[in-house]
PAFIGU-936583 format. One record per residue (C-alpha): residue number from 1; residue in one letter; x, y, z. Coordinates in nm, 2 decimals, m for minus. Last residue first. Layout:
<sites>
site k: NUM | r: A | u: X | v: Y | w: Z
...
</sites>
This chain:
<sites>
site k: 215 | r: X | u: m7.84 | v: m2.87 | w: m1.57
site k: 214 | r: X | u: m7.82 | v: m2.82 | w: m1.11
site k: 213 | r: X | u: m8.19 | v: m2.68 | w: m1.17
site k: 212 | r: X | u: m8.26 | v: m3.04 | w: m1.25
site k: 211 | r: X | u: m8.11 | v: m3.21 | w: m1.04
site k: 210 | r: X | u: m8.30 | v: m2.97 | w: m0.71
site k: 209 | r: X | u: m8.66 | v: m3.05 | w: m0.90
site k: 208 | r: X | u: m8.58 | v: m3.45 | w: m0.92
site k: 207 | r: X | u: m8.47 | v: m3.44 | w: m0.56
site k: 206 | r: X | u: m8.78 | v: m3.23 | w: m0.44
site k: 205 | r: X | u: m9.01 | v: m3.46 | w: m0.62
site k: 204 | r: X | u: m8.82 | v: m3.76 | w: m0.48
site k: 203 | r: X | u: m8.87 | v: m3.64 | w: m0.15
site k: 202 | r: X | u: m9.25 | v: m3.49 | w: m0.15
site k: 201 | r: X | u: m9.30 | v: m3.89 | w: m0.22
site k: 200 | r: X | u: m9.45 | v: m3.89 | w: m0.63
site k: 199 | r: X | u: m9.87 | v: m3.97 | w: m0.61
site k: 198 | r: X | u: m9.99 | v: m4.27 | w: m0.69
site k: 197 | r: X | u: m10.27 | v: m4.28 | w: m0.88
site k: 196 | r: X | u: m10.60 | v: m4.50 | w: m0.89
site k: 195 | r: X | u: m10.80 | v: m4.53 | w: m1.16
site k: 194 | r: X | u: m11.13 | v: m4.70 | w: m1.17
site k: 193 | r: X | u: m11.36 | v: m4.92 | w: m1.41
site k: 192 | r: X | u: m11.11 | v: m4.97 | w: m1.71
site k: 191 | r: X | u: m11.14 | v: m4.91 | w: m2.13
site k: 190 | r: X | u: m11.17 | v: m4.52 | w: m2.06
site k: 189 | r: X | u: m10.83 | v: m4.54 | w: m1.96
site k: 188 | r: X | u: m10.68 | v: m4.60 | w: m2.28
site k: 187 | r: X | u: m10.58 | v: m4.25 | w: m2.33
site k: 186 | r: X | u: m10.37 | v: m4.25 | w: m2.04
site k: 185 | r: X | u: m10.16 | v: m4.50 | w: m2.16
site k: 184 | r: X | u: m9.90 | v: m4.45 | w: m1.90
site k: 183 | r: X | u: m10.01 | v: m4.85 | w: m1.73
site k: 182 | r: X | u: m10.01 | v: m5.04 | w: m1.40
site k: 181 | r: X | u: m10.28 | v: m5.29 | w: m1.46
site k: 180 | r: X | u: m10.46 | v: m5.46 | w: m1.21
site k: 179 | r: X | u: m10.68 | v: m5.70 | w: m1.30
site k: 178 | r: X | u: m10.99 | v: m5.85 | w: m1.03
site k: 177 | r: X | u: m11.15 | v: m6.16 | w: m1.22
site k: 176 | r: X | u: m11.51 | v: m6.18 | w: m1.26
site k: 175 | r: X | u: m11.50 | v: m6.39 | w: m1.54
site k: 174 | r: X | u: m11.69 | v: m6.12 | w: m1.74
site k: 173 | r: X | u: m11.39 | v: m5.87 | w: m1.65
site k: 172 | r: X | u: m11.11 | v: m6.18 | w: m1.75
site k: 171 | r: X | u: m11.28 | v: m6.16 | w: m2.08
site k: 170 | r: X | u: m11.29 | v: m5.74 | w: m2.07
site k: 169 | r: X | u: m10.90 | v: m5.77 | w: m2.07
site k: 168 | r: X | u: m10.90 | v: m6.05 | w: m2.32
site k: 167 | r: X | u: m11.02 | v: m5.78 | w: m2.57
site k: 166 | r: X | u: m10.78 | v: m5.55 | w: m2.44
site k: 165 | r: X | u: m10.49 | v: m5.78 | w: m2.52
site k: 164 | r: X | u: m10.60 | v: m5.78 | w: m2.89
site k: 163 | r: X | u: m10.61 | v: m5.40 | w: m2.96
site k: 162 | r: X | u: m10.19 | v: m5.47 | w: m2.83
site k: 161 | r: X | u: m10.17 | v: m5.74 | w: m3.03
site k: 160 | r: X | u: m10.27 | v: m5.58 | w: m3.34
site k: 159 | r: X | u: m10.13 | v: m5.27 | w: m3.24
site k: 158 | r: X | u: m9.74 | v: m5.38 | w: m3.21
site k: 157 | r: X | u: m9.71 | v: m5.52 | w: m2.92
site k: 156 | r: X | u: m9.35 | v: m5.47 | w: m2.74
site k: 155 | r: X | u: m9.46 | v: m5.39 | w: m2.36
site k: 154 | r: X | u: m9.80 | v: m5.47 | w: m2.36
site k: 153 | r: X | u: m9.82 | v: m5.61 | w: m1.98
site k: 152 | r: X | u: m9.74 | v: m5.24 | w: m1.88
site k: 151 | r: X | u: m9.71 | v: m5.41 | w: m1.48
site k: 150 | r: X | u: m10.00 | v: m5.68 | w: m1.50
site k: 149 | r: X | u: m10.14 | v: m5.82 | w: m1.11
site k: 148 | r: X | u: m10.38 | v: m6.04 | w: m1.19
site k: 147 | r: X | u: m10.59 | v: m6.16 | w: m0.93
site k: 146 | r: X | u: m10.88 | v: m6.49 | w: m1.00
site k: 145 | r: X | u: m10.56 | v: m6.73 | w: m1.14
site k: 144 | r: X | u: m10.66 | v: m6.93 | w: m1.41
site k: 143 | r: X | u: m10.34 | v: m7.18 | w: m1.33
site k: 142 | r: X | u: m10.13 | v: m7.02 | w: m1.61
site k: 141 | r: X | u: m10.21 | v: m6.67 | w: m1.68
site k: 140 | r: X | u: m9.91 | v: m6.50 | w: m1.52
site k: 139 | r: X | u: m9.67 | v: m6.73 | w: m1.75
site k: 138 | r: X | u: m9.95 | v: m6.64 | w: m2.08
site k: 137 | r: X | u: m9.82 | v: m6.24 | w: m1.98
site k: 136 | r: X | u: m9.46 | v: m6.32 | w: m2.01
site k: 135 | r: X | u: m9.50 | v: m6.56 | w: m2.30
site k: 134 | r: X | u: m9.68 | v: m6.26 | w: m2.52
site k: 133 | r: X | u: m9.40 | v: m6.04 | w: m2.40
site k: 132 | r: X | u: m9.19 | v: m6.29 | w: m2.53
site k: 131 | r: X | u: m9.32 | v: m6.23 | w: m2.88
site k: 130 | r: X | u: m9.33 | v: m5.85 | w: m2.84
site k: 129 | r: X | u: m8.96 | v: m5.82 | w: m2.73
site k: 128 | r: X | u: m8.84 | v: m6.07 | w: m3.02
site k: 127 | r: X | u: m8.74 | v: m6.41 | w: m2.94
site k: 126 | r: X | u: m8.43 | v: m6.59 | w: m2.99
site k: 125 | r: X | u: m8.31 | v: m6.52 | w: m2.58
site k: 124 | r: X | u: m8.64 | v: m6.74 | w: m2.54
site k: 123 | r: X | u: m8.50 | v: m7.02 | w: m2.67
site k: 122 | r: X | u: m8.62 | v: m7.18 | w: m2.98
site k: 121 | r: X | u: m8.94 | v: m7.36 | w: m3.07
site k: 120 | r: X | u: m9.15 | v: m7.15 | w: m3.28
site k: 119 | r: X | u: m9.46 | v: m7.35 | w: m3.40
site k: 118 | r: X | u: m9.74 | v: m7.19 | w: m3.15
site k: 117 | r: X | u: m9.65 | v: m6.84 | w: m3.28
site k: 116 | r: X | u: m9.77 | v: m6.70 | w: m3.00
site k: 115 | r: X | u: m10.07 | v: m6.45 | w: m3.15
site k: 114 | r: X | u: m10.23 | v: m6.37 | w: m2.78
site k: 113 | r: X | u: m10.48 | v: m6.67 | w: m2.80
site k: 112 | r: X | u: m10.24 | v: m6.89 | w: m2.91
site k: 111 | r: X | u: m10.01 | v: m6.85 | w: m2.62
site k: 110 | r: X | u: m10.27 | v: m6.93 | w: m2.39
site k: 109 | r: X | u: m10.44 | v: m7.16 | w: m2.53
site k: 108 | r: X | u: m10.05 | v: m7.35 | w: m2.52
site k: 107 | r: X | u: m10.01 | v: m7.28 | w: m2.17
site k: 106 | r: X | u: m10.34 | v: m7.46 | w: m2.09
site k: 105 | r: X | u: m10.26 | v: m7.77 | w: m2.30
site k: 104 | r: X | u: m9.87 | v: m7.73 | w: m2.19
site k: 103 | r: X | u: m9.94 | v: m7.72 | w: m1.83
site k: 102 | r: X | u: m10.26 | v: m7.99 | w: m1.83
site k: 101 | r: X | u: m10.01 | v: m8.20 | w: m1.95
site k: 100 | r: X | u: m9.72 | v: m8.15 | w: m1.70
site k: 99 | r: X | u: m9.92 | v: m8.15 | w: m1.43
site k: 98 | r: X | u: m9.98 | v: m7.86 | w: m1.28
site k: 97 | r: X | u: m9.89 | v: m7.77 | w: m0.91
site k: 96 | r: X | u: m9.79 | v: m7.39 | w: m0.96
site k: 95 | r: X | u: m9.46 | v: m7.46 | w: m0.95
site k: 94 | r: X | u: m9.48 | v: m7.72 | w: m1.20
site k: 93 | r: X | u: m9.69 | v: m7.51 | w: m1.43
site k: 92 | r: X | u: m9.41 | v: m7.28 | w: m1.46
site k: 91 | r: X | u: m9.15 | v: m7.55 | w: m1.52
site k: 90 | r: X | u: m9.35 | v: m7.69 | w: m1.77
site k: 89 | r: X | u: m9.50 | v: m7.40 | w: m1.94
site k: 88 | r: X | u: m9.15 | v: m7.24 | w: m1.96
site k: 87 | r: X | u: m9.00 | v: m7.55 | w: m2.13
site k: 86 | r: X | u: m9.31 | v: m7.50 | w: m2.39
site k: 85 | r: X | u: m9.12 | v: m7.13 | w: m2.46
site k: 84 | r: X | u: m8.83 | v: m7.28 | w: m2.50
site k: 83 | r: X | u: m8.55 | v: m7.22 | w: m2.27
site k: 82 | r: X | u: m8.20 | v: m7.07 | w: m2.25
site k: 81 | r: X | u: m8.34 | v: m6.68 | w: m2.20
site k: 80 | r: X | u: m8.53 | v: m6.78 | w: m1.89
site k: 79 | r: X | u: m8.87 | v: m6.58 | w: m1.84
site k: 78 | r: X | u: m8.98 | v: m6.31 | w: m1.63
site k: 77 | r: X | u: m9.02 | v: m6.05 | w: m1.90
site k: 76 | r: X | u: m8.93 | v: m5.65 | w: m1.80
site k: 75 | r: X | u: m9.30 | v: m5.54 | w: m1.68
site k: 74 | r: X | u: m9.34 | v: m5.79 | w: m1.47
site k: 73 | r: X | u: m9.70 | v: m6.06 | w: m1.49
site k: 72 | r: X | u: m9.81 | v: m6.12 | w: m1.21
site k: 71 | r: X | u: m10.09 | v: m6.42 | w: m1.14
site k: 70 | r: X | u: m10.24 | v: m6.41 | w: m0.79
site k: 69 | r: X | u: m10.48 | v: m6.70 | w: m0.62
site k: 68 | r: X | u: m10.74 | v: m6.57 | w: m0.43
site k: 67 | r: X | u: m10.86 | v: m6.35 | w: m0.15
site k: 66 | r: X | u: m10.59 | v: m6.10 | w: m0.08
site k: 65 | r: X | u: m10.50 | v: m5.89 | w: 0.21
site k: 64 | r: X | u: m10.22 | v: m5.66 | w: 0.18
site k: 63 | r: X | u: m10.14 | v: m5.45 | w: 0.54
site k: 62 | r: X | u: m9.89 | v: m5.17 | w: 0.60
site k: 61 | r: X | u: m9.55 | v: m5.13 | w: 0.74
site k: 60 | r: X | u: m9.17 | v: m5.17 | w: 0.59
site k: 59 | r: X | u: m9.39 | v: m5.37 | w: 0.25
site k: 58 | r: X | u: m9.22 | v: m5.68 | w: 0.22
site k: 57 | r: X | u: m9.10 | v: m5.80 | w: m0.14
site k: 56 | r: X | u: m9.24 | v: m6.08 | w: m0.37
site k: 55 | r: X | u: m9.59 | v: m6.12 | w: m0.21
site k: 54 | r: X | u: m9.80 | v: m6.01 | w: m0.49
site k: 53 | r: X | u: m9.91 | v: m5.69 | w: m0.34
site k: 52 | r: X | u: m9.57 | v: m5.63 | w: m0.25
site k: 51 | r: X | u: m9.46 | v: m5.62 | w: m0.65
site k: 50 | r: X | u: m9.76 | v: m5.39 | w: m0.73
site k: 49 | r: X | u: m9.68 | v: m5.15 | w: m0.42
site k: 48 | r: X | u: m9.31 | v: m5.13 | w: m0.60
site k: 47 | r: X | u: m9.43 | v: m5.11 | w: m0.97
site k: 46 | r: X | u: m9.62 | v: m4.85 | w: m0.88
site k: 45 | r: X | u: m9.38 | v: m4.70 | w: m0.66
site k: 44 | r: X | u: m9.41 | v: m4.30 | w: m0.77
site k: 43 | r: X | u: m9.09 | v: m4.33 | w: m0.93
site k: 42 | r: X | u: m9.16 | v: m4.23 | w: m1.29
site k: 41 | r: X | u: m9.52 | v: m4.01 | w: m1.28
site k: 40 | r: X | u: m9.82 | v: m4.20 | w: m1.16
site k: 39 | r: X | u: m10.11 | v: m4.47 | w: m1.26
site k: 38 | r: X | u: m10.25 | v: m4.78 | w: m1.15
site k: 37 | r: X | u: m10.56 | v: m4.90 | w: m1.37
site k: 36 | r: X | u: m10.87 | v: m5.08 | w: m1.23
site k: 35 | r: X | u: m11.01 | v: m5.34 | w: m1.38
site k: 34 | r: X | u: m11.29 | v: m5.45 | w: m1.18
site k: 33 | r: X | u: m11.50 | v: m5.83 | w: m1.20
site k: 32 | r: X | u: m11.39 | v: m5.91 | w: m0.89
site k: 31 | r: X | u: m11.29 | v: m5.58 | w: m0.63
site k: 30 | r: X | u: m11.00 | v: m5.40 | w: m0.63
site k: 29 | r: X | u: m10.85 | v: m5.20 | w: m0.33
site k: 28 | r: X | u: m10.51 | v: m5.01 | w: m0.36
site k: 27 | r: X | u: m10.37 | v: m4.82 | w: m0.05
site k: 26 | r: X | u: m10.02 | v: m4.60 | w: m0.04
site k: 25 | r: X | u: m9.95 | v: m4.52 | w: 0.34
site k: 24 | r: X | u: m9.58 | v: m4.42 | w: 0.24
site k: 23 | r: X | u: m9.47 | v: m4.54 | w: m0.10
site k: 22 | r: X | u: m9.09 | v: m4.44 | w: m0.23
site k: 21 | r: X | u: m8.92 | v: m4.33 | w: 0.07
site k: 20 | r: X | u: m8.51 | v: m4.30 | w: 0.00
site k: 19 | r: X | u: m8.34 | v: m4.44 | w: 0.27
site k: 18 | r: X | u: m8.17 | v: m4.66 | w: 0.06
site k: 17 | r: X | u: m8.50 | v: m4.80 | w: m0.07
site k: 16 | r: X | u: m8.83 | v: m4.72 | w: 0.09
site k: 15 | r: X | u: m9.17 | v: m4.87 | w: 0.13
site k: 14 | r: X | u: m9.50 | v: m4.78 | w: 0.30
site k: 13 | r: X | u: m9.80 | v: m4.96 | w: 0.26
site k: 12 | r: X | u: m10.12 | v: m4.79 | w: 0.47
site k: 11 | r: X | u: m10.35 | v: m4.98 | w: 0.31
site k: 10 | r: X | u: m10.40 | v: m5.31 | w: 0.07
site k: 9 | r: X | u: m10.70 | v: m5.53 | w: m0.04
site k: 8 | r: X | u: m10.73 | v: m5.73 | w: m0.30
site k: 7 | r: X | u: m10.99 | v: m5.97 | w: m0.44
site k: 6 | r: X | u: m11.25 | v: m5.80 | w: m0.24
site k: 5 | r: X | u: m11.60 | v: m5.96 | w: m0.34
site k: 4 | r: X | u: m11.64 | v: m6.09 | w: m0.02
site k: 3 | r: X | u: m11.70 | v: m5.70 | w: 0.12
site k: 2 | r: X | u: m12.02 | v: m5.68 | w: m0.08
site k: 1 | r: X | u: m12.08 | v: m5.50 | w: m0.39
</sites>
């Protein structure tokens, strides 16, 4: 594939907190039309190198190219408990330069297509953990972006949905999107192109093993 089909490109990341290293020279490369899973124990920094990969927190050194527009959908839901979900469209799509019609009629597919229940108009703080998953991951669709970024997007599905989110995962595959999904399900794996794992920093490892003998 040639080097124009690089959606994302990112090497050499490091990234601590509180002195602690969590990445250091962690790279991730995904092409269009690849799925690639992100895998690694508890602390390894997937979350992390996911969250600088869609510009929401510096990397301390390292390079993240991408070619395209990103949607990122966070493992814990994004959303605003005092607002519909319809409220969300808006204010979403507004930030992304939608008007407000094209926000709810694109929002709205969305929702429907991962079992919304289009007719439920209270605040998110009403909804149950699957259902505003299901307006978490529609919010990181809006705007057809060609990255998505998805950190366990399934949190909550029950198997229905959850059967139902990997059929929309080999959609965004024939559209030639490049998905990321940072996920513990290894026995889904088979349903992605590549796996990529992050090893845990020497650091952590020896932190966790020193607590532990401590019990």
């Amino acid at each position: 594939m040639s080097p124009e089909a690089v959606r994302v490109s990112a090497t050499g990341i490091c990234k601590g907190f509180g002195g602690k290293a969590v990445l250091e020279g962690a790279a991730l490369e995904v092409r269009a039309g690849e799925v690639v899973a992100l895998v690694g124990e508890n602390g390894a920094g997937k979350t992390t190198l996911l969250r600088i990969c869609a510009g929401l927190i510096p990397a301390e050194s390292g390079e993240v190219r991408v070619k395209g527009s990103i949607g990122y959908c966070p493992q814990e839901p994004g959303v605003f408990e005092l607002l519909t979900a319809e409220e969300h469209l808006v204010l979403f799509g507004r930030a992304l330069g939608l008007p407000r019609r094209k926000a709810l009629a694109q929002g709205q597919s969305l929702l429907e297509g991962f079992g919304f229940p289009l007719g439920e108009r209270g605040a998110a703080r009403d909804l149950s953990a699957g259902t505003k998953q299901k307006l978490n991951l529609a919010l990181a669709l809006l705007g057809d972006p060609s990255v998505l970024l998805l950190d366990e997007p399934y949190q909550g599905f029950d198997r229905g949905t959850y059967v139902n989110f990997w059929d929309h995962v080999r959609g965004w595959r024939r559209d030639a999107r490049a998905v990321v999904i940072v996920t513990h399900m290894l026995a889904e794996l088979n349903r992605v192109d590549r796996i990529i794992e992050l090893p845990l920093h020497p650091s952590r490892r020896a932190t966790e093993h020193g607590q532990r003998a401590q019990r």
